[in-house]
C-alpha positions as CSV (number, residue, x, y, z in Angstrom):
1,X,98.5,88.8,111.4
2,X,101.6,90.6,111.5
3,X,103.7,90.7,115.0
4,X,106.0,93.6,115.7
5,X,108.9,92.7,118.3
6,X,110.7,95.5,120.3
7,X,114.5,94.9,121.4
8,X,116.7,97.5,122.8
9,X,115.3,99.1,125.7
10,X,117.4,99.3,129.2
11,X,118.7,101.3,132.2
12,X,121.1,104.1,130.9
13,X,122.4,107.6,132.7
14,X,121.0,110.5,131.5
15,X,122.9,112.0,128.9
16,X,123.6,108.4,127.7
17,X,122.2,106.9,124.1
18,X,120.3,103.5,123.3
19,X,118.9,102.2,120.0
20,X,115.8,100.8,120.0
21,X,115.0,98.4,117.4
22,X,111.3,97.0,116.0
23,X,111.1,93.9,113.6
24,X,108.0,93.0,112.2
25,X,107.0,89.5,111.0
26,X,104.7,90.8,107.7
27,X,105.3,90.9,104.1
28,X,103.7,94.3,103.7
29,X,106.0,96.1,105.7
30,X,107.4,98.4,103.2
31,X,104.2,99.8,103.0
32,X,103.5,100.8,106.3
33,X,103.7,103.9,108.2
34,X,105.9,103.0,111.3
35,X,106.1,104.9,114.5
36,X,107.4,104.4,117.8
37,X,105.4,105.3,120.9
38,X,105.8,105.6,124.5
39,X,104.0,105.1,127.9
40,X,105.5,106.6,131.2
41,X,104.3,105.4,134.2
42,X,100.5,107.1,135.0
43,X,100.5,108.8,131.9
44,X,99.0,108.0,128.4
45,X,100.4,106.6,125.5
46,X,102.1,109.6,123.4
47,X,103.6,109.4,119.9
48,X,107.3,109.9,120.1
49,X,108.6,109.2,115.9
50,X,106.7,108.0,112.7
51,X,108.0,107.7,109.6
52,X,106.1,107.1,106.0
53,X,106.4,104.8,104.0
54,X,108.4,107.0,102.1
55,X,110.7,108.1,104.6
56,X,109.2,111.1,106.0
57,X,109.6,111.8,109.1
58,X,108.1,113.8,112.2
59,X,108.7,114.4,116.1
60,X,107.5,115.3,119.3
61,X,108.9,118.3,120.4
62,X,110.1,116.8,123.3
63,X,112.7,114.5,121.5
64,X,113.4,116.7,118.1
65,X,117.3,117.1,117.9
66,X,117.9,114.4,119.7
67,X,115.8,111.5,118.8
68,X,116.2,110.1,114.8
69,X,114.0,107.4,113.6
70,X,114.8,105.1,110.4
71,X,113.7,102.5,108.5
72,X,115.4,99.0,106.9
73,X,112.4,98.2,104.5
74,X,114.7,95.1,103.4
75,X,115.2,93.8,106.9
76,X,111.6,94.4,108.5
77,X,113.0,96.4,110.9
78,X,112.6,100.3,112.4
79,X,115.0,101.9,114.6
80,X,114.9,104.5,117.5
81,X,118.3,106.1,117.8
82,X,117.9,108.0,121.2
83,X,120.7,110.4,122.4
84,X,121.1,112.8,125.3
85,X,118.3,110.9,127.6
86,X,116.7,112.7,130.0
87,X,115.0,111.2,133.1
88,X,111.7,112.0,131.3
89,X,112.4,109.7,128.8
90,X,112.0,107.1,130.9
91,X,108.8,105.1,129.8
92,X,107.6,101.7,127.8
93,X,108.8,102.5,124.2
94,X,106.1,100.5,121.6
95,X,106.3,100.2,117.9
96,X,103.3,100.8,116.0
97,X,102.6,99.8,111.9
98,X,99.8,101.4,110.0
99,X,97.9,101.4,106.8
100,X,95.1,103.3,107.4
101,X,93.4,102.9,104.0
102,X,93.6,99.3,104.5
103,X,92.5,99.4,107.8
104,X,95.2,97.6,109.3
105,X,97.7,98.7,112.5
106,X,99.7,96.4,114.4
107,X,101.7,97.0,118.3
108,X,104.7,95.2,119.8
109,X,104.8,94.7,123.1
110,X,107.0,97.4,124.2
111,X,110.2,97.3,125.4
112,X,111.0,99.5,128.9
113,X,113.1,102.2,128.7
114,X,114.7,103.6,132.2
115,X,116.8,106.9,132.4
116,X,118.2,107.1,136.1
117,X,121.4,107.9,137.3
């Protein structure tokens, strides 16, 4: 079973930056496609980075220009560089680890994320 384990989150002023950082526990990880997700209060769970195993990369509009996620294949670990914050940012920010043909995906726990001046 591999556990995923969010650091990072906090209050911070709009405008302001945190890095978010995921560390998983499994040997495969190099494999995985990693992304990071978020939950604002009353709303659903949306996808907010992923990257391959490969190091592609994709966005949700809402974050593109701002928002840069990465991989450390040698450390376990996947980062969330967040700039600019916006109030709407503000949500429970959870790393996810896939290999679909596998059938495997893994979540953290989240980590909570508050933009407010």
């Amino acid at each position: 079973q591999v556990q995923l384990v969010e650091s990072g989150g906090g209050l911070v002023q709009p405008g302001g930056s945190l890095t978010l950082s995921c560390v998983s526990s499994g040997r495969r990880f190099s494999i995985y496609a990693l992304g990071w997700h978020r939950q604002a209060p009353g709303e659903q769970r949306e996808l907010v980075a992923r990257i391959t195993s490969s190091g592609r990369t994709n966005y949700a509009d809402s974050v593109k220009g701002r928002f840069t996620i990465s991989r450390v294949n040698v450390k376990n670990t996947v980062y969330l560089q967040m700039n600019s914050l916006k109030p709407e940012d503000t949500g429970v920010y959870y790393c996810n680890a896939a290999d679909p043909p596998a059938g495997e995906e893994y979540w953290g726990k989240g980590t909570l994320v508050t933009v407010s001046s």
